[in-house]
N, C-alpha and C positions, 0 to 999 in steps of 0.2 A: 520620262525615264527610259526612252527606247520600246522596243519590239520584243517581244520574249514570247518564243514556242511553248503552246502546251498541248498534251496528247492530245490527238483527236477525238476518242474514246472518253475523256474527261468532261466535266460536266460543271470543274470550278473557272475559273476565269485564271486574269493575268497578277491580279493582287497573292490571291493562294501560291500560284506558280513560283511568284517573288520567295513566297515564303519558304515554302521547298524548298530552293534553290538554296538561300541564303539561313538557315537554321536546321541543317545535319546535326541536331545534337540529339542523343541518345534515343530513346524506343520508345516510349510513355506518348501515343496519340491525345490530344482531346477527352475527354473521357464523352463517349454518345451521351449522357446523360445529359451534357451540358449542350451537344449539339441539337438534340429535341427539345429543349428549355427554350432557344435563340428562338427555334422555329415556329412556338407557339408562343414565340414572343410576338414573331413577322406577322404572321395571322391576325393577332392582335390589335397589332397596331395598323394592320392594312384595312382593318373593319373600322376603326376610332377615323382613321384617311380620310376614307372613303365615305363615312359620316359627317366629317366636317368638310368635303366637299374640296379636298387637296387633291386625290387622286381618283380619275374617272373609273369609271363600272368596267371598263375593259380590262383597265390596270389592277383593280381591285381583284377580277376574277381570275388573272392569271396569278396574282400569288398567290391565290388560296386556291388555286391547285396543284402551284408549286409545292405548298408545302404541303397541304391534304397527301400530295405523292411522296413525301419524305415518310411523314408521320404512319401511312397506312402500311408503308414497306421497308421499314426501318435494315432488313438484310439485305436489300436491294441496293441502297443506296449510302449503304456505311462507309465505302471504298471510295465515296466521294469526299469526305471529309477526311483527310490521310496528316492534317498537320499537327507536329509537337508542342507538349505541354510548353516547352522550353522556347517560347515564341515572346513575341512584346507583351509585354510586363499588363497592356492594356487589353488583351483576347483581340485586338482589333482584327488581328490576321482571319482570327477562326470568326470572329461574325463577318468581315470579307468574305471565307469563304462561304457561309451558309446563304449572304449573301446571290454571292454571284452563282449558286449551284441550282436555290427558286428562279432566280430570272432565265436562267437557260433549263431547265424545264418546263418553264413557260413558253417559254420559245421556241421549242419544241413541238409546242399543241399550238401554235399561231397567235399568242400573245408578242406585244414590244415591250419589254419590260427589261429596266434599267436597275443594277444591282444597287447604285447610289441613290439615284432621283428616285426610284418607288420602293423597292424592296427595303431601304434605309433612311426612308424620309421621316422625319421628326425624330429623330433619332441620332447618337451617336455611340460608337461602341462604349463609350465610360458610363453608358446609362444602361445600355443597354445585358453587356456583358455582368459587371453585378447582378441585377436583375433575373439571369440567366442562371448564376448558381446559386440565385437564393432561391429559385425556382427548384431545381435537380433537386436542392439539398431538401427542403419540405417533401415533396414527393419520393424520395427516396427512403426517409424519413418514417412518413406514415402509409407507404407497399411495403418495405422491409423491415425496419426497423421495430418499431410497437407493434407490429402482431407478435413478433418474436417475443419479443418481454411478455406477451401476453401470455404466451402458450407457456413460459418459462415460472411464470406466478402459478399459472392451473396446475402445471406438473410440480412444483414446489409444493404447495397448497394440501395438493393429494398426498403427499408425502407427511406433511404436518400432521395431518388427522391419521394415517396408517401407524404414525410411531408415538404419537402423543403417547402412550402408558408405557414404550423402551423406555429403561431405565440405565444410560451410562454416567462415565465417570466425565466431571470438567475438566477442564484444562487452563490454565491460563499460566504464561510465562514458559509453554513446553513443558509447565510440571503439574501434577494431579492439583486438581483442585476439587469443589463440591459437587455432587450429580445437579443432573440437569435429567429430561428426556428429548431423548434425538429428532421427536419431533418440536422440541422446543429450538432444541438449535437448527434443525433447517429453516423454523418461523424467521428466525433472523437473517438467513440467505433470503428468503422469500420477499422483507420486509428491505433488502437491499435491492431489490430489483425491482419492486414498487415504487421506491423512492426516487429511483435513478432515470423510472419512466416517467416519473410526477415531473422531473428537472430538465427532461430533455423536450419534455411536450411546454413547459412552460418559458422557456428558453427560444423553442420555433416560434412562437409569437413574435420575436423581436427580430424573427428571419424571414416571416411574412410580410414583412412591408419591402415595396422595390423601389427602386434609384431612375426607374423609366420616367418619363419626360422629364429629367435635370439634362440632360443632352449633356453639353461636351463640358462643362464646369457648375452645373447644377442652377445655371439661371435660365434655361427652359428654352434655350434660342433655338428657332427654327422649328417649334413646336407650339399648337396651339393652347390657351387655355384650357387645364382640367385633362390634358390629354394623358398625363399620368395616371388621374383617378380612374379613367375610362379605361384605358388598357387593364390597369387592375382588376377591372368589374371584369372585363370580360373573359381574362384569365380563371379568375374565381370560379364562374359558370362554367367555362371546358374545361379545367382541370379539378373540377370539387374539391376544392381548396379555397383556404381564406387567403386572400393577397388585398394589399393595399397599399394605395402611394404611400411611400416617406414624405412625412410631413418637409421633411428641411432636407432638399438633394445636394447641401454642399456636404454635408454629414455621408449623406447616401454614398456619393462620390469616393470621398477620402480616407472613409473608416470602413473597415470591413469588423470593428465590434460586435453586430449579432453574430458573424459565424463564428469568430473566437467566443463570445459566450456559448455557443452551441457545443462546438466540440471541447469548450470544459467540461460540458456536461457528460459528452462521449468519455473525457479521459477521467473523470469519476467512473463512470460505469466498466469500464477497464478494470479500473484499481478494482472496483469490489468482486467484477467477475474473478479478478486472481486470488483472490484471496478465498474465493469460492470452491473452485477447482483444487488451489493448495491444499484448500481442510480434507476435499474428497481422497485426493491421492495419498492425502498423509493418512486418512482413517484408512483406507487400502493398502497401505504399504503391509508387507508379507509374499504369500500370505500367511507364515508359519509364523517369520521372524522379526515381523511387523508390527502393528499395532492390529491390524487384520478386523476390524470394527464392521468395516466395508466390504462385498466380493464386486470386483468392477466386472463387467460383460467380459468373455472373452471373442473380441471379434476379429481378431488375427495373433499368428505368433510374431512374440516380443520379443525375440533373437533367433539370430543366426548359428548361434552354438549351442545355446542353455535348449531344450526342449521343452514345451510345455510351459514356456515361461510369458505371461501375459502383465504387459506396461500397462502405464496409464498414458495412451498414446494420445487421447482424445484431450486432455488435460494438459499435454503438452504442445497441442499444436494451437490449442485458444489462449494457453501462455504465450507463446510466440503472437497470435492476434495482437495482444495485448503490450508486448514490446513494440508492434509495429505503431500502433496505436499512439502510445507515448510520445515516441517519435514522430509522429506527424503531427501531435500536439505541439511539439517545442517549434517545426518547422514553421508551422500554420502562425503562434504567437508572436514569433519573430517578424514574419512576412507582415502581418498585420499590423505590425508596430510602425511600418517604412511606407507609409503614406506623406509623399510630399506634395506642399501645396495641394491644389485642385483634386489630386488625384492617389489613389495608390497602386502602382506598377507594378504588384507582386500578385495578381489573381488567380491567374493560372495555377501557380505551385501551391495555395490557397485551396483551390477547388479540387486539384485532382488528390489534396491529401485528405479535404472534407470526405467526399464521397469514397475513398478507401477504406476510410475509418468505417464510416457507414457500412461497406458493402463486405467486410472483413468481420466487424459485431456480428451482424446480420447471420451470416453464414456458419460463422465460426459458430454460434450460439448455436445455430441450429443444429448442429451435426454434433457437438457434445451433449444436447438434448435427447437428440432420437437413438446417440452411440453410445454413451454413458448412463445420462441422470433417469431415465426413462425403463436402463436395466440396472441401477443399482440392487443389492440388497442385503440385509440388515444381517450381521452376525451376534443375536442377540445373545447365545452364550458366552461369545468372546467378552461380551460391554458386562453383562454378570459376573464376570470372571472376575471382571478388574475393576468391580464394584466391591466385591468382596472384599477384595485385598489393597482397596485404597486406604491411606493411612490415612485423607482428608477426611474421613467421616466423622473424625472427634472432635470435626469443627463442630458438629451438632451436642457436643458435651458441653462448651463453654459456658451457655447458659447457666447449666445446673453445679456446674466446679471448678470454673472459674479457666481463663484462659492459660496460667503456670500448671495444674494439673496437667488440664486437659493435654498440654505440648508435652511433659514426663510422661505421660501415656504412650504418644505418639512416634516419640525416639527409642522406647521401650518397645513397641511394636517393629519398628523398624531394626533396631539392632539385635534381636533374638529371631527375627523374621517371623513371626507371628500375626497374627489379623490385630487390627483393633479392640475385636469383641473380646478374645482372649485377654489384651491384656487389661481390656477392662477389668474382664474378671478379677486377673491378678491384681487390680491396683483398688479397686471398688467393690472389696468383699463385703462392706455392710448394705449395698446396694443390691436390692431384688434380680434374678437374671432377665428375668421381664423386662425389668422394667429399665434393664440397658439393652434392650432387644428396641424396645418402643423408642428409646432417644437415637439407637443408632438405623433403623428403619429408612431406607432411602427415601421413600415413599413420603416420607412427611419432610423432606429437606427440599420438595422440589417445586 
């Protein structure tokens, strides 16, 4: 292909430089996450080599201080991997570069080390690149991801037991329905976040297995026996994590199925976090002329005219998460549907919306954690208030007079505006006041 200048000062070769050159599309690098995944792939596979007696002990030890030098100084050496998401369909460019950037740090400390012949031996990017982000994404996964949900059940949790005996009013359809206590309904927040951890941890199982030694179409060429299972073993041990070859690498290859199961799972946990945040800002809304249930933290002013006026800023910016989120789900299912033949050429746009998602939960969760859910607090006259004057409590009548009463109660309550208890009164004057004290008692509806 000719001669091609690259800076002096660079540390990638002439494959990267190609890419450079010829893929100016938009801002979105590599995501690092995927460039340390390659590298502790190279490791890897330079030990399994080097065990089966492909590459000598010289060669061995300059990758693995090729890479030992990425991995130990990851700010050092970030500006060496400079290429876009927006590259071949196959990562091939970005493992060229990881590539060629160990062997010329090798080379640098007096090893001869060839970015193809050692650093990519047994190996080819369609094995290797998968591999790589199902790598990032497990590790990503279980550093960010499930501690968050974790801290997110504790702080839940604590809340269930502090409100268990508040007594408000339900809701369902936006209109009054029968009490509950508020800490019954954050049980159910709580029991969505549990749920949504159980799916994502059982879902990374099927993100644990890698596509490494299927090489270039998953029939293992150029690679020795078991040399998949062996890379997996040793990954497991440096990264304390479970990996294990893909029993069938033409699957491996073609399908990128575990990660779209995976971030199903993300886009459930989306959906129920909005639905989470909505209850909080709709019980907050006011604080006068709202529902006002909630007082949200005041942690900044919420306009630029109104004074004193505090948003639910924090609800709105994991809403937006959570649009994003969506969105990389539809992109991610799509991409994963366009697997032809041997291979699927869509990885990249794949990986860098997996780890978005990831790193966008992660964050977003936490900073509505420590900014909102952590200062909520309970306005338990408000939920009294409008306990009182629910009209739903004559659900608790039907038992005793039948469901046609108890609804002429109800509308009789509602159009003189009067409580229920009153117009119990009026309507059940041969009945004890007792003992319409005792049927209408929140306390026993809940």
């Amino acid at each position: 292909m000719g001669e091609i200048e690259v800076a002096s000062d660079a540390y990638w070769g002439a494959q990267t430089q190609r890419s450079l050159n010829n893929f100016k599309i938009g801002t979105e690098l590599m995501p690092y996450e995927v460039i340390q995944a390659l590298v502790y792939i190279k490791k890897a596979c330079a030990v399994v080599n080097y065990n089966h007696e492909i590459i000598n002990k010289k060669v061995y030890q300059g990758i693995m201080k090729g890479c030992s030098e990425i991995l130990e100084y990851p700010e050092k050496w970030r500006k060496h991997f400079p290429l876009k998401v927006w590259q071949t369909g196959s990562g091939t460019q970005t493992n060229m570069n990881v590539n060629e950037v160990i062997a010329n740090i090798a080379k640098e400390q007096g090893y001869d080390i060839h970015p193809n012949d050692h650093v990519n031996r047994s190996q080819s990017s369609n094995d290797v690149f998968p591999s790589a982000m199902h790598i990032a994404t497990i590790v990503m996964i279980a550093n960010n991801l499930i501690p968050e949900l974790i801290e997110w059940e504790k702080e839940l949790e604590k809340q269930v037991n502090q409100y268990q005996d508040i007594i408000k009013i339900g809701r369902t359809h936006l209109q009054d329905a029968t009490p509950l206590t508020f800490g019954q309904e954050v049980s159910g927040w709580k029991s969505m976040i549990r749920r949504n951890r159980e799916a994502i941890t059982s879902t990374s199982h099927f993100v644990e297995k890698l596509a490494i030694g299927g090489t270039a179409v998953g029939t293992g060429i150029n690679a020795p026996l078991h040399f998949g299972e062996e890379v997996a073993h040793y990954l497991s041990k440096e990264l304390k994590q479970t990996f294990e070859s893909d029993d069938n690498k033409f699957f491996a290859l073609t399908s990128h199925q575990p990660l779209s199961l995976l971030h199903g799972a993300l886009r459930s946990l989306a959906s129920d976090i909005l639905k989470i945040v909505n209850d909080i800002r709709f019980l907050a809304s006011g604080p006068r002329c709202g529902l006002g249930e909630l007082t949200l933290p005041s942690n900044e002013p919420g306009s630029s005219i109104m004074p004193g006026k505090v948003n639910p800023t924090q609800a709105e910016a994991l809403s937006m998460v959570v649009m994003q989120v969506m969105g990389n789900d539809t992109t991610i299912q799509f991409a994963a549907s366009q697997g032809q033949f041997q291979l699927n050429v869509y990885k990249p746009v794949i990986i860098m919306n997996i780890l978005q998602s990831i790193e966008l939960l992660s964050s977003g969760m936490r900073s509505f954690r420590l900014n909102t859910l952590q200062g909520l607090k309970v306005n338990e006259r408000t939920m009294t208030e409008y306990i009182e004057r629910s009209l739903m409590l004559v659900t608790a009548l039907t038992p005793y007079i039948g469901y046609d009463k108890a609804s002429h109660i109800a509308h009789d309550a509602l159009e003189n505006d009067i409580t229920i208890f009153k117009a119990c009164e009026k309507h059940l004057v041969d009945v004890p006041t007792e003992t319409i004290s005792s049927w209408l008692n929140p306390f026993n509806m809940i």
